[in-house]
Backbone as ProteinMPNN parsed JSONL, in Angstrom:
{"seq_chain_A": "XXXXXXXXXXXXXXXXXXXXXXXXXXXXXXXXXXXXXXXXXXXXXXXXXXXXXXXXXXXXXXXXXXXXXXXXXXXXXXXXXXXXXXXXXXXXXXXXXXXXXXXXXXXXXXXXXXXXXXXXXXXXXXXXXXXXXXXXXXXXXXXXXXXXXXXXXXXXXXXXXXXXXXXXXXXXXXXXXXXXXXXXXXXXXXXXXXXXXXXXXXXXXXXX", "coords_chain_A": {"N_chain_A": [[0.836, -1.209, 0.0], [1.949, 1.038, 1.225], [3.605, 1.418, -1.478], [2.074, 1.921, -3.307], [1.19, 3.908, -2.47], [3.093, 5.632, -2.656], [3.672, 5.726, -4.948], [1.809, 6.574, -6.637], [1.839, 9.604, -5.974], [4.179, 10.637, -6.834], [3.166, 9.718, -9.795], [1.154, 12.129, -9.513], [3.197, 14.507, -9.618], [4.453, 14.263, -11.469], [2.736, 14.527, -13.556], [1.655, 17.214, -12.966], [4.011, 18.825, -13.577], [4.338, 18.854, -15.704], [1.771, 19.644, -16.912], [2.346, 22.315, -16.307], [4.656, 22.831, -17.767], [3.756, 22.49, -20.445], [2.262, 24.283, -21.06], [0.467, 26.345, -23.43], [1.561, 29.473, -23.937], [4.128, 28.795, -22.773], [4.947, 26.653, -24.935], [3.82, 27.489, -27.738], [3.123, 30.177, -28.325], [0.593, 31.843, -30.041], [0.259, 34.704, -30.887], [2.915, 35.34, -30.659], [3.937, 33.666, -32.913], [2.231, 34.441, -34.759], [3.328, 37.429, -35.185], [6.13, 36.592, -36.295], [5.524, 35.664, -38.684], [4.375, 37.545, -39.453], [6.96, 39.667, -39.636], [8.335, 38.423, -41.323], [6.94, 38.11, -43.96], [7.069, 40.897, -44.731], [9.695, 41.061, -45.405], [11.634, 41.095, -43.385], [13.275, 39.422, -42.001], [15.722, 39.498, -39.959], [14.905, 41.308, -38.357], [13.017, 39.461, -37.083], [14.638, 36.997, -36.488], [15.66, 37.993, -34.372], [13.779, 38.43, -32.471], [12.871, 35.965, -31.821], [15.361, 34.632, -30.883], [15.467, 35.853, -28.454], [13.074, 35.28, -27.418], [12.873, 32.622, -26.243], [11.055, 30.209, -26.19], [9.581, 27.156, -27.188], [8.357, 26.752, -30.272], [9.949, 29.596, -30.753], [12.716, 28.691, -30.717], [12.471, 26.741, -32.824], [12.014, 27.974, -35.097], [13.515, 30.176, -35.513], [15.808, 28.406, -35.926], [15.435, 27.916, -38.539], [15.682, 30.633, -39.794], [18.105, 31.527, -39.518], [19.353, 29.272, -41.283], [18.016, 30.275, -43.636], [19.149, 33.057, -43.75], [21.762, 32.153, -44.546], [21.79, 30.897, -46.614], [20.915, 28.712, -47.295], [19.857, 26.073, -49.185], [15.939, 24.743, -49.413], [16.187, 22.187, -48.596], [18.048, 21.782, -46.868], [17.435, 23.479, -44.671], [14.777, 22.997, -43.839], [15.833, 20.703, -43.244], [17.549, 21.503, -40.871], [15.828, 22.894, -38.929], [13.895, 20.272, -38.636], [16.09, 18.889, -37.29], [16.175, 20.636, -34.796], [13.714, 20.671, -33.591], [13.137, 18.055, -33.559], [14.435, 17.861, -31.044], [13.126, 19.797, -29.163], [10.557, 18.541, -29.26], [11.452, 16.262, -27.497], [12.17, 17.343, -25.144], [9.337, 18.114, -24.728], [8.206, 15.934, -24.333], [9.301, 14.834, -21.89], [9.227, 12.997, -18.774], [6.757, 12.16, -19.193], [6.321, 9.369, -19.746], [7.221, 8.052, -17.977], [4.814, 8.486, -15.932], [3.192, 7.043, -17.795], [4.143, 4.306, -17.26], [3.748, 4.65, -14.446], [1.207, 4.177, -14.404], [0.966, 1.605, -15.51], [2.356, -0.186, -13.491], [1.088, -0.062, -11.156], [-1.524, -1.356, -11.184], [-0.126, -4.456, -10.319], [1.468, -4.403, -8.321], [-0.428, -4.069, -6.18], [-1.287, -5.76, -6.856], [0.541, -7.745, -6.361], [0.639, -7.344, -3.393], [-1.615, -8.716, -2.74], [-1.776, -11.496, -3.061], [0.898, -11.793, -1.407], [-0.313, -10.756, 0.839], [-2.199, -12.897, 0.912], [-0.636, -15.664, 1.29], [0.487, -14.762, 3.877], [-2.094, -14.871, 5.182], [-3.11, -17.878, 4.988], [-0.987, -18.706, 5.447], [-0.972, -18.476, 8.6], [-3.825, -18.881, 9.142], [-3.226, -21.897, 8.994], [-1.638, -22.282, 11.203], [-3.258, -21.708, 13.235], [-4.992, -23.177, 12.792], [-3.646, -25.83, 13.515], [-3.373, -25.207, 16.427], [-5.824, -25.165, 16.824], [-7.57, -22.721, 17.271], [-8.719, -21.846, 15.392], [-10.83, -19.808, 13.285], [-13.588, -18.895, 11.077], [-14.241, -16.277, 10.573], [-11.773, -14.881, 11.398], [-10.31, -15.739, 9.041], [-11.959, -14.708, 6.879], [-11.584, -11.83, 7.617], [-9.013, -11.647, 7.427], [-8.588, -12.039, 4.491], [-10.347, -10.123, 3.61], [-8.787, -8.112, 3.621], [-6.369, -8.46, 2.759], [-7.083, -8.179, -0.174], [-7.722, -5.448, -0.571], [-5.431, -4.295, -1.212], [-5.143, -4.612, -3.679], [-7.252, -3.613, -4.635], [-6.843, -1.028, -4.641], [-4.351, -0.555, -5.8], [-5.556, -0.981, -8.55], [-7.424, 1.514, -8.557], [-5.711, 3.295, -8.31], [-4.108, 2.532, -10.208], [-5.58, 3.354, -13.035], [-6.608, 5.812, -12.723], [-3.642, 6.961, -12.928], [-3.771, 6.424, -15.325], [-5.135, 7.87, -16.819], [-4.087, 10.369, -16.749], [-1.869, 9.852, -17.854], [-2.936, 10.081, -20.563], [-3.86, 12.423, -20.826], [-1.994, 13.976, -20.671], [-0.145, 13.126, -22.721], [-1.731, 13.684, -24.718], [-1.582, 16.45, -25.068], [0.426, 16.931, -25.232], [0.891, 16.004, -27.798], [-0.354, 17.062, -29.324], [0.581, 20.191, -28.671], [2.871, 19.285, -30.403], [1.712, 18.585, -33.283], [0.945, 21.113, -33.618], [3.091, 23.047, -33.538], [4.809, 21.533, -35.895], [3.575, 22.37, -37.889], [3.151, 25.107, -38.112], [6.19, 25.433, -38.432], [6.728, 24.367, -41.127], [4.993, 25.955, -42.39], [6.512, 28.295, -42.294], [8.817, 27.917, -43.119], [7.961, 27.698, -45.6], [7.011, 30.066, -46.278], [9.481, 31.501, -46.449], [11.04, 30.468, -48.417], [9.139, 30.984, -50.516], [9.737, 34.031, -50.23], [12.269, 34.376, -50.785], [12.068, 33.048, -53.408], [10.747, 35.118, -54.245], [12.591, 37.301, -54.445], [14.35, 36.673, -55.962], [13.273, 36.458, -58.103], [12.675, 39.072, -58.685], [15.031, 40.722, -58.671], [16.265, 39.989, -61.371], [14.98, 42.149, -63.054], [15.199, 44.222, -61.381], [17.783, 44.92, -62.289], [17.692, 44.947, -65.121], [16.639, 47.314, -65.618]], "CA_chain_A": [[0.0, 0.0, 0.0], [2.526, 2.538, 0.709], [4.354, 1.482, -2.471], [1.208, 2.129, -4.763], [1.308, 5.944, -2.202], [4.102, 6.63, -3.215], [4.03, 5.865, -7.074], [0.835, 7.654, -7.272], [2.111, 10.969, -5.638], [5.391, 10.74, -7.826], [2.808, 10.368, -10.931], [0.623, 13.114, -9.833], [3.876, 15.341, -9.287], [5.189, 14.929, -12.69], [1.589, 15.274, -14.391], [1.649, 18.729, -12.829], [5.036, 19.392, -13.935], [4.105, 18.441, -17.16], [1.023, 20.802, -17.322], [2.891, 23.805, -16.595], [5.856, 22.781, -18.894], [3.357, 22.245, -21.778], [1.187, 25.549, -21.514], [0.877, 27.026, -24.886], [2.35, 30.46, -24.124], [5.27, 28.784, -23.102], [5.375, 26.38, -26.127], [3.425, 27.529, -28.763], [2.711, 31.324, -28.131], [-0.371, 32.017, -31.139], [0.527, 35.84, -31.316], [4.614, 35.375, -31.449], [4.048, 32.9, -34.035], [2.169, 35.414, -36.489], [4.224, 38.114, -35.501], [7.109, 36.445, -36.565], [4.841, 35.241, -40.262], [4.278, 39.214, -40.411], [7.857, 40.601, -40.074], [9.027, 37.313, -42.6], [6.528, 38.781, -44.887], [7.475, 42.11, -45.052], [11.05, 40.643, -45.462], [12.383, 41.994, -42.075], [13.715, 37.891, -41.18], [16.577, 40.11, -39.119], [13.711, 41.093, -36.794], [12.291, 38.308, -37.059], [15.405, 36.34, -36.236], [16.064, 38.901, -33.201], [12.93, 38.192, -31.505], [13.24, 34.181, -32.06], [16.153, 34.681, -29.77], [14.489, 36.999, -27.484], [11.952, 34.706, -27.02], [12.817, 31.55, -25.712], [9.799, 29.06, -26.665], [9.965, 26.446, -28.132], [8.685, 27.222, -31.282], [10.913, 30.199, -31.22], [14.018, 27.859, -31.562], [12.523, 25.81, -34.347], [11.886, 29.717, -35.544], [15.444, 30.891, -35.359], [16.923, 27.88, -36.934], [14.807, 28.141, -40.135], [15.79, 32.234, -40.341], [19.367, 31.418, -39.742], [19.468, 28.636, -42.138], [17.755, 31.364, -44.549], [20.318, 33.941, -43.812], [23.233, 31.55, -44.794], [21.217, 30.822, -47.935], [21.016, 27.118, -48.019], [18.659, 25.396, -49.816], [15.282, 24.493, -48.76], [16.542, 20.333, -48.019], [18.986, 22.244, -45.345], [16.861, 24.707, -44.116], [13.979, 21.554, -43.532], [16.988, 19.175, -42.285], [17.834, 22.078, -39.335], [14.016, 22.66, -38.348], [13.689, 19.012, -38.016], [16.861, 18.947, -35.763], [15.733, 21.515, -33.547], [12.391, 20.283, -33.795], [13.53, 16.818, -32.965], [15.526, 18.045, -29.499], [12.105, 20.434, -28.055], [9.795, 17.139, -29.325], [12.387, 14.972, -26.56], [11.556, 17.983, -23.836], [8.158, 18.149, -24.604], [7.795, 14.423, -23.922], [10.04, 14.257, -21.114], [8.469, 12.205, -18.089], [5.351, 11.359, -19.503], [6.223, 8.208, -19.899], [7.178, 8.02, -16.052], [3.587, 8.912, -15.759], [2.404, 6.006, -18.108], [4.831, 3.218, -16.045], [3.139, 4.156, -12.85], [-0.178, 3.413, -14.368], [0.624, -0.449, -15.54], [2.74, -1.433, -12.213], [0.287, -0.011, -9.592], [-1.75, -2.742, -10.713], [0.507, -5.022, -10.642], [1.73, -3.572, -7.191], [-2.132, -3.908, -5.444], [-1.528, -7.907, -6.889], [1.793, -8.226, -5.519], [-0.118, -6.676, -2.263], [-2.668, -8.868, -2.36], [-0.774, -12.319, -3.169], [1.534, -11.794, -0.101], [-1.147, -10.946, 1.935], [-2.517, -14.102, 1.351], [0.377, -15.902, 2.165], [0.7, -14.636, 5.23], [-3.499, -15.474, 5.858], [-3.38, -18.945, 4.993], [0.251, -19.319, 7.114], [-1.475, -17.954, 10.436], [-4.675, -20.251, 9.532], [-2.569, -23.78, 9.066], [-0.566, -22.855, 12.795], [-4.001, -21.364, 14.08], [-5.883, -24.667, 12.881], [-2.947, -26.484, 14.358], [-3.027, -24.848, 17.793], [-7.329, -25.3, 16.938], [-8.315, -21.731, 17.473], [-9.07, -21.254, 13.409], [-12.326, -19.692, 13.032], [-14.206, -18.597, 9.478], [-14.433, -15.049, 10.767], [-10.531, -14.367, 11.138], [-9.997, -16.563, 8.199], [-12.267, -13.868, 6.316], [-11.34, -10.88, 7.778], [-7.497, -11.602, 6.642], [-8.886, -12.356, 3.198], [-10.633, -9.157, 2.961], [-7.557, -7.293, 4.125], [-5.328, -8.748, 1.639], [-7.95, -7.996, -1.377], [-7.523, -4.009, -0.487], [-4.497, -3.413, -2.028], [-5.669, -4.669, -5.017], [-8.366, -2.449, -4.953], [-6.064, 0.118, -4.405], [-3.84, -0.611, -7.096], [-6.117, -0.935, -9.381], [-7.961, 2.358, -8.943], [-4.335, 4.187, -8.661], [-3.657, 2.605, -12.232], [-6.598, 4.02, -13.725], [-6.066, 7.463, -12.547], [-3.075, 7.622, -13.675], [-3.81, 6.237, -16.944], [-6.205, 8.962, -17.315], [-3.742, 11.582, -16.285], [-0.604, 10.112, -18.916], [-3.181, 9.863, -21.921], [-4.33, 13.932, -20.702], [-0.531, 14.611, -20.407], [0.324, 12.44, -24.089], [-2.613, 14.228, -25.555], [-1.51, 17.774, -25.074], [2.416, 17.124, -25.472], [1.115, 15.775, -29.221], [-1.125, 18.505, -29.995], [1.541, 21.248, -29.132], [3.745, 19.097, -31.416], [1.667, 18.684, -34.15], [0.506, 22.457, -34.581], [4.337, 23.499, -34.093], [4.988, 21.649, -37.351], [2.797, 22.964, -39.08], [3.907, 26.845, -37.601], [7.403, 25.448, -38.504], [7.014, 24.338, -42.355], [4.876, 27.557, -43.048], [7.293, 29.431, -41.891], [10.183, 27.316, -44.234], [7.58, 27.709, -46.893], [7.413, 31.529, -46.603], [10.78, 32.286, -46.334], [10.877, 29.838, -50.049], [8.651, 31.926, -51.108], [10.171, 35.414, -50.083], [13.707, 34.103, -51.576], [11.963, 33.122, -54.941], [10.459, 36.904, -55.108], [13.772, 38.144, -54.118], [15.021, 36.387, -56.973], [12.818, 37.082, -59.591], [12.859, 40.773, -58.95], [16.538, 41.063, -59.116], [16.737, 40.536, -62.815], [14.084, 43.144, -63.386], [15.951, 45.689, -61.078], [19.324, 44.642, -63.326], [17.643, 45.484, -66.863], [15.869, 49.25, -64.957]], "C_chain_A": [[0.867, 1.253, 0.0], [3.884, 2.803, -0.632], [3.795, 2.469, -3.402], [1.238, 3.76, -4.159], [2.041, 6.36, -2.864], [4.498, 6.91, -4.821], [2.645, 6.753, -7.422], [1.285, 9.219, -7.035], [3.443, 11.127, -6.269], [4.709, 11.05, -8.778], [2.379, 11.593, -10.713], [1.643, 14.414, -10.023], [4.207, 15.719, -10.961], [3.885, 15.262, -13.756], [1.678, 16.487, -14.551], [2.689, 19.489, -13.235], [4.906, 19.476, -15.299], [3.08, 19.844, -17.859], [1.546, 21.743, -17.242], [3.98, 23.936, -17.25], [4.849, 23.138, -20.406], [1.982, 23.315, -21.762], [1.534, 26.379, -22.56], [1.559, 28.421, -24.943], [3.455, 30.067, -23.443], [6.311, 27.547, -24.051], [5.427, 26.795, -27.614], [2.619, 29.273, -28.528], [2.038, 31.975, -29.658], [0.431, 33.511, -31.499], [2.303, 36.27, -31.488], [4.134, 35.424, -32.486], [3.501, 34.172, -35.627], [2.592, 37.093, -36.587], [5.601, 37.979, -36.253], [7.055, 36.038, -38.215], [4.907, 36.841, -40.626], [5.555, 39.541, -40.894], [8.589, 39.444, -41.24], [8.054, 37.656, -43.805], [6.664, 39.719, -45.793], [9.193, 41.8, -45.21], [12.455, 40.961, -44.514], [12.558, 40.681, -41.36], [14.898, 38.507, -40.275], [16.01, 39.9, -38.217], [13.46, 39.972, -36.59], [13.196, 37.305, -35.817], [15.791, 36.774, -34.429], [14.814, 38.585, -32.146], [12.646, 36.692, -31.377], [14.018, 33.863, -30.46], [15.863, 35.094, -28.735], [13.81, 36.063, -26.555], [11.716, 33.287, -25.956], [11.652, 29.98, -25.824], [10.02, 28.3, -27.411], [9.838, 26.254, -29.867], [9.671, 28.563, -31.962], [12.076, 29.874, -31.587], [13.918, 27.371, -32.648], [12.883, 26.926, -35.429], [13.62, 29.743, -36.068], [16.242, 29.785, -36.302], [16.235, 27.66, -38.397], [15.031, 29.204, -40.576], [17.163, 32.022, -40.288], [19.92, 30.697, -40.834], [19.306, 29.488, -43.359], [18.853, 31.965, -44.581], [21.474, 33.667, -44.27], [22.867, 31.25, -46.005], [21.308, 29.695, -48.591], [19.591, 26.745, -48.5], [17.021, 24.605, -49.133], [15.356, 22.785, -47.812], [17.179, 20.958, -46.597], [18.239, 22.78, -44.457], [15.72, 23.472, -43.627], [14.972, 20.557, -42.351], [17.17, 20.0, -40.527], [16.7, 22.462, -38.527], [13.76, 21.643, -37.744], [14.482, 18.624, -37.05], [16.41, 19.35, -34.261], [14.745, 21.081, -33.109], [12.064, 19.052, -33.007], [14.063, 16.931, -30.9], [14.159, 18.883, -28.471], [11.297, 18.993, -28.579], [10.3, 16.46, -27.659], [12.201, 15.621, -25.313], [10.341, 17.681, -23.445], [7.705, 17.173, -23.69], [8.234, 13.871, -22.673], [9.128, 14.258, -19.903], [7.288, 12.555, -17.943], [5.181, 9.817, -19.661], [6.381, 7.101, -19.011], [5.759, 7.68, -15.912], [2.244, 7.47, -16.398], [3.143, 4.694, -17.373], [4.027, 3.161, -14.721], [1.773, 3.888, -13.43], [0.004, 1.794, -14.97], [1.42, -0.931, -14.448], [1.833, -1.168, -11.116], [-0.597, -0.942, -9.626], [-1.399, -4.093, -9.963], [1.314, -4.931, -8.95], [0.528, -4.303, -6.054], [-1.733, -5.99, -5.579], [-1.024, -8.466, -6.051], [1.479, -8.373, -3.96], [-1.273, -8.162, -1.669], [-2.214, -10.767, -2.252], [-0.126, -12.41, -2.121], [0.696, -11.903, 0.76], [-2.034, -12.45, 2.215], [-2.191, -15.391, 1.562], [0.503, -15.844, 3.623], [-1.106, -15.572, 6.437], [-3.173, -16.907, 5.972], [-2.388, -19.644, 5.63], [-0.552, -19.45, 8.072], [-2.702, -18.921, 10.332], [-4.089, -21.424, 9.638], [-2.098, -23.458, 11.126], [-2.138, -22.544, 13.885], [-5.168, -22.406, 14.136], [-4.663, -25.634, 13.794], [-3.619, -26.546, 15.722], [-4.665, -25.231, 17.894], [-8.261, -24.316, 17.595], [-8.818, -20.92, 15.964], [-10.141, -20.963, 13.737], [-12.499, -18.955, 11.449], [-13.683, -16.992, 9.971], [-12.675, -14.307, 10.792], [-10.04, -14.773, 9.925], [-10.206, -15.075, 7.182], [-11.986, -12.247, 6.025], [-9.294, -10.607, 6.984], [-7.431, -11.687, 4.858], [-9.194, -11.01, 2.508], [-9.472, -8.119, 3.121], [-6.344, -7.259, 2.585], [-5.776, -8.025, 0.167], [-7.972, -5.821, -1.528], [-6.254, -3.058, -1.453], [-4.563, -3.636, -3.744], [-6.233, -3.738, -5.973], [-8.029, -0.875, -5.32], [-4.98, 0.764, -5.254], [-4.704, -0.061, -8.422], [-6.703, 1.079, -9.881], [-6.841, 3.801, -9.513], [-4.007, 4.189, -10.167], [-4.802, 3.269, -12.939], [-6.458, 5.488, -13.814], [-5.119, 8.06, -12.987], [-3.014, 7.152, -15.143], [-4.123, 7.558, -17.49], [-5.253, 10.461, -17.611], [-2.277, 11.051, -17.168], [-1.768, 9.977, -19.903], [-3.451, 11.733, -22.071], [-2.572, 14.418, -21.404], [0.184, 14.437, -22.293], [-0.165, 13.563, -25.046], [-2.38, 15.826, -25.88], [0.234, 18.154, -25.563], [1.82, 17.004, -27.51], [0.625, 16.665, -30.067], [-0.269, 19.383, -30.404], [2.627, 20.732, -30.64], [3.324, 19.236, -32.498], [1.43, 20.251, -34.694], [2.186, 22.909, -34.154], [5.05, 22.846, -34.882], [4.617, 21.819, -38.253], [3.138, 24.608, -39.352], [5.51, 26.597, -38.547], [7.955, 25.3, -39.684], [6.131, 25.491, -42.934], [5.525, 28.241, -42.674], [8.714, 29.496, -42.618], [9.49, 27.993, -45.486], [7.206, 29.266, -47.129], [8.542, 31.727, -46.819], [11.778, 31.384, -47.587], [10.71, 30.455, -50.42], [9.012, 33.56, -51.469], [11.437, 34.981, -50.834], [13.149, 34.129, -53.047], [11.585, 34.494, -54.824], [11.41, 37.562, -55.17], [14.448, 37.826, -55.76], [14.664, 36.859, -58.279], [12.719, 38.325, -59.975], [14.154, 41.285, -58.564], [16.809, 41.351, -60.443], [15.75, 41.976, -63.082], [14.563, 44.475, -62.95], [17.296, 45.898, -61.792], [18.912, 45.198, -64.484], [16.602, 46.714, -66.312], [16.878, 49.49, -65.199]], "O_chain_A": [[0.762, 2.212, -0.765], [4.69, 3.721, -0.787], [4.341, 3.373, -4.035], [1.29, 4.723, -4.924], [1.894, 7.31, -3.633], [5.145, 7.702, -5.505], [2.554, 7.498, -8.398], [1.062, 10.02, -7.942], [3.795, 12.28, -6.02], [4.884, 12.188, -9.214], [2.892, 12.452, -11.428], [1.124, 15.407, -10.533], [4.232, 16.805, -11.54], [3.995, 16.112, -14.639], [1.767, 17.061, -15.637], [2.54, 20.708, -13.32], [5.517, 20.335, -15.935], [3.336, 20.651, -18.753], [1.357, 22.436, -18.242], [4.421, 25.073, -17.415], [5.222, 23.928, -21.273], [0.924, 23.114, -22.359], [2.586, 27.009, -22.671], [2.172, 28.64, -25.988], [4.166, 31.063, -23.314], [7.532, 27.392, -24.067], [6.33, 26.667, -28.441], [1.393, 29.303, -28.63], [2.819, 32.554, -30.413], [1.244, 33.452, -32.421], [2.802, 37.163, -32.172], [3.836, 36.428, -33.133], [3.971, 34.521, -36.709], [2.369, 37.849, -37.533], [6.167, 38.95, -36.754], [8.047, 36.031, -38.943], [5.324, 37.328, -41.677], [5.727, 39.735, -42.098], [9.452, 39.904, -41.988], [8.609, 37.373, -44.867], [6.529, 39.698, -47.016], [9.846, 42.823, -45.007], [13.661, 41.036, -44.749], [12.11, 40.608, -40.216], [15.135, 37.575, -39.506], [16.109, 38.995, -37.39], [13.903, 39.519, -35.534], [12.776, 36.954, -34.714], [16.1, 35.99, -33.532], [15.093, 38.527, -30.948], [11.921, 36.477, -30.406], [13.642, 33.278, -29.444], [16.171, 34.31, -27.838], [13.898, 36.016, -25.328], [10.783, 33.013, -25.202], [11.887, 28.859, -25.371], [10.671, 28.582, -28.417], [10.719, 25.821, -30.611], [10.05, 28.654, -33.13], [12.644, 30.43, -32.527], [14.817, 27.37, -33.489], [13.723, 26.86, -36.327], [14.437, 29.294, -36.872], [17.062, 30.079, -37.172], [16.897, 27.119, -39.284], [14.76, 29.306, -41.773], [17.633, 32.46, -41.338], [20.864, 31.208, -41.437], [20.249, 29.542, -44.148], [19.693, 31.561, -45.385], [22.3, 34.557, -44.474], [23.839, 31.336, -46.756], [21.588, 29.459, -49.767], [18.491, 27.161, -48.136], [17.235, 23.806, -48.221], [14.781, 22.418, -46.788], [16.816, 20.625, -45.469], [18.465, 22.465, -43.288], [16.229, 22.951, -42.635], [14.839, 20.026, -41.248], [17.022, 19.464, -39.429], [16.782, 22.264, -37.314], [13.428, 21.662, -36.559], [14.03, 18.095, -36.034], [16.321, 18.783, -33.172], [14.784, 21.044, -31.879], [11.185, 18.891, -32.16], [13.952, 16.165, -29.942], [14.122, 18.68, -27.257], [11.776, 18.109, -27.869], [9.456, 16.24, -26.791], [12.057, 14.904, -24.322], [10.025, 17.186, -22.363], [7.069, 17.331, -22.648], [7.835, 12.784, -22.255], [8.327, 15.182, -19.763], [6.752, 13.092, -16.975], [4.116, 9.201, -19.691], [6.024, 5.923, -19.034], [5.508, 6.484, -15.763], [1.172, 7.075, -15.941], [2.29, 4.0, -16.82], [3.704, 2.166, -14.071], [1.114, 3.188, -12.661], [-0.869, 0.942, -14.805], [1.315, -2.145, -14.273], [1.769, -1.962, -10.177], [-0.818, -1.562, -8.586], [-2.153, -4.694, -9.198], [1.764, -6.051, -8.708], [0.908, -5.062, -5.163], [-1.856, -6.959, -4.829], [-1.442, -9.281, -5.228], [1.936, -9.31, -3.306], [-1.574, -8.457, -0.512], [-2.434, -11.254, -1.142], [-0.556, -13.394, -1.52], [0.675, -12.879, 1.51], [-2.395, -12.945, 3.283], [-3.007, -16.24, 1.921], [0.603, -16.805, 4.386], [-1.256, -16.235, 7.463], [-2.925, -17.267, 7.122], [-2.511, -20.724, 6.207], [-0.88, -20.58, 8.436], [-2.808, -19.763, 11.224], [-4.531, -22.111, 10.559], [-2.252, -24.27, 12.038], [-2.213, -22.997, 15.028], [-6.003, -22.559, 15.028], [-5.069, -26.112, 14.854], [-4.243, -27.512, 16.16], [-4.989, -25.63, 19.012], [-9.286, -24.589, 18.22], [-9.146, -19.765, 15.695], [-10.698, -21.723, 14.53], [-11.528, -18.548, 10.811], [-12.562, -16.666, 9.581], [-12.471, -13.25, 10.194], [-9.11, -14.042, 9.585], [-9.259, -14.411, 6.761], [-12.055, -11.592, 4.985], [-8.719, -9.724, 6.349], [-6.449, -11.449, 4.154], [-8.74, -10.632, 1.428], [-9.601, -7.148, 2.376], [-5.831, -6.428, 1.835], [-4.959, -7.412, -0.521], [-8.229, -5.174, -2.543], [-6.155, -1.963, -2.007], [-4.131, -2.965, -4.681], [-6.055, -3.301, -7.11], [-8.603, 0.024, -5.934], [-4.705, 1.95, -5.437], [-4.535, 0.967, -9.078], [-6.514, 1.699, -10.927], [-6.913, 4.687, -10.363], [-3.769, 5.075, -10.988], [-4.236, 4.027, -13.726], [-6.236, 6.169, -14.815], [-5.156, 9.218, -13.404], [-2.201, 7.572, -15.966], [-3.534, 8.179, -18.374], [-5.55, 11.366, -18.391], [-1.43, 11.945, -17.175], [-1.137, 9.169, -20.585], [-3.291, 12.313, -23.145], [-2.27, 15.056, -22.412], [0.783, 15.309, -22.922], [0.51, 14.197, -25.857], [-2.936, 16.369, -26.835], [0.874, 19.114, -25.992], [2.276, 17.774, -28.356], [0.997, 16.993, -31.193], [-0.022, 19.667, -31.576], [3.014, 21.446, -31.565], [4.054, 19.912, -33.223], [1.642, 20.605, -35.853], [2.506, 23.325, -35.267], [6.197, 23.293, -34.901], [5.069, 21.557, -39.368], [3.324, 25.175, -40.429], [5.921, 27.508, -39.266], [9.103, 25.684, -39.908], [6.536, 26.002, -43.978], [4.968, 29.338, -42.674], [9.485, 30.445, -42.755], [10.121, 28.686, -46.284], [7.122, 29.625, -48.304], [8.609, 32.44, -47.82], [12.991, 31.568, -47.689], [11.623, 31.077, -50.962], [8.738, 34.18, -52.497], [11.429, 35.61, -51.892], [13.556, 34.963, -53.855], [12.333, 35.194, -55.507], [11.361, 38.538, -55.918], [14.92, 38.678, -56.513], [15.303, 37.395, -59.185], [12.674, 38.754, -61.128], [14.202, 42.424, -58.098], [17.335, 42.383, -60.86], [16.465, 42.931, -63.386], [14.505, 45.523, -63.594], [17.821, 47.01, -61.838], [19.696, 45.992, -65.005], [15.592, 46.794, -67.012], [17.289, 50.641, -65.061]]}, "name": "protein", "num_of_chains": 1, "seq": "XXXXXXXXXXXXXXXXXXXXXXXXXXXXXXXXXXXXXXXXXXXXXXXXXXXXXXXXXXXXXXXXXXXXXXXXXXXXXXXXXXXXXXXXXXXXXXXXXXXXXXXXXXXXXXXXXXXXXXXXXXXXXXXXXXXXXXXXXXXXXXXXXXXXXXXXXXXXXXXXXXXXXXXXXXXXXXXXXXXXXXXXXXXXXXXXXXXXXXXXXXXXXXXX"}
């Protein structure tokens, strides 16, 4: 019993650590993000790049290494390849012990069994020496039975809870991930886009 305490108040600890790691203004901040689409619009990726840094978030890193990559003027495969790096390394934060979180929900079962197994061990010892000695009765017999069957119970409901509380935790780490790659290849695929206009209105300012 005070195994399954203590693995539940470990999960609930890192759940909560989890929720305030994975709150969207400090992964996925909506009004950065299309500040940083405006000034890459207007072709001001400097700024852009300057408040990336500034910023600290995690999409601001993916940010920063897609405007730096730009600035060095590699090709969109490079500029993709260092996104996905960066991309790859806040993903591995994001995720980090959630998976703590799903462990304590399949051993606290498993825990409550172990719990419950021993305990009845120990019952059916103390009945054989207490039929021996010929003070066995049904009623202690039972009462050690239901005793044992508690941590089970106890297990069990622990694993559930925290099931509930790594699929909450899974569910919100995958979200932020998937809408910051989507933030992270429109933001490759503008700054494509702004290079080809750059390009094509070069020759045009060459033959003015």
């Amino acid at each position: 019993m005070w195994a399954i305490l203590g693995a539940s108040i470990i999960g609930v600890g890192f759940f909560l650590e989890r929720m305030w790691a994975l709150q969207r203004g400090r992964v996925l901040p909506r009004a950065f993000v299309e500040r940083i689409r405006a000034l890459v619009a207007k072709g001001k990726t400097s700024d852009a790049l300057l408040l990336c840094e500034e910023n600290g978030s995690s999409i601001a890193l993916v940010m920063a290494a897609a405007l730096r990559a730009f600035e060095q003027d590699m090709i969109r495969a490079d500029v993709k390849e260092m996104v996905e790096e960066v991309g790859a390394r806040e993903v591995s934060q994001m995720e980090k012990f959630i998976e703590i979180i799903g462990t304590i929900a399949n051993i606290s079962p498993l825990l409550g069994l172990l719990g419950t197994v021993t305990g009845m061990i120990f019952v059916f010892r103390d009945f054989v020496d207490a039929y021996a000695s010929g003070t066995a009765g049904p009623d202690a017999f039972a009462q050690g039975i239901w005793q044992a069957l508690l941590t089970t119970a106890f297990g069990i409901t622990v694993g559930i809870i925290m099931l509930v509380l790594y699929r909450v935790s899974q569910g919100r780490a995958n979200t932020l991930v998937n809408e910051m790659e989507e933030d992270a290849m429109g933001l490759v695929n503008l700054l494509e886009s702004a290079r080809r206009s750059a390009r094509e209105s070069a020759p045009a300012t060459e033959s003015a």
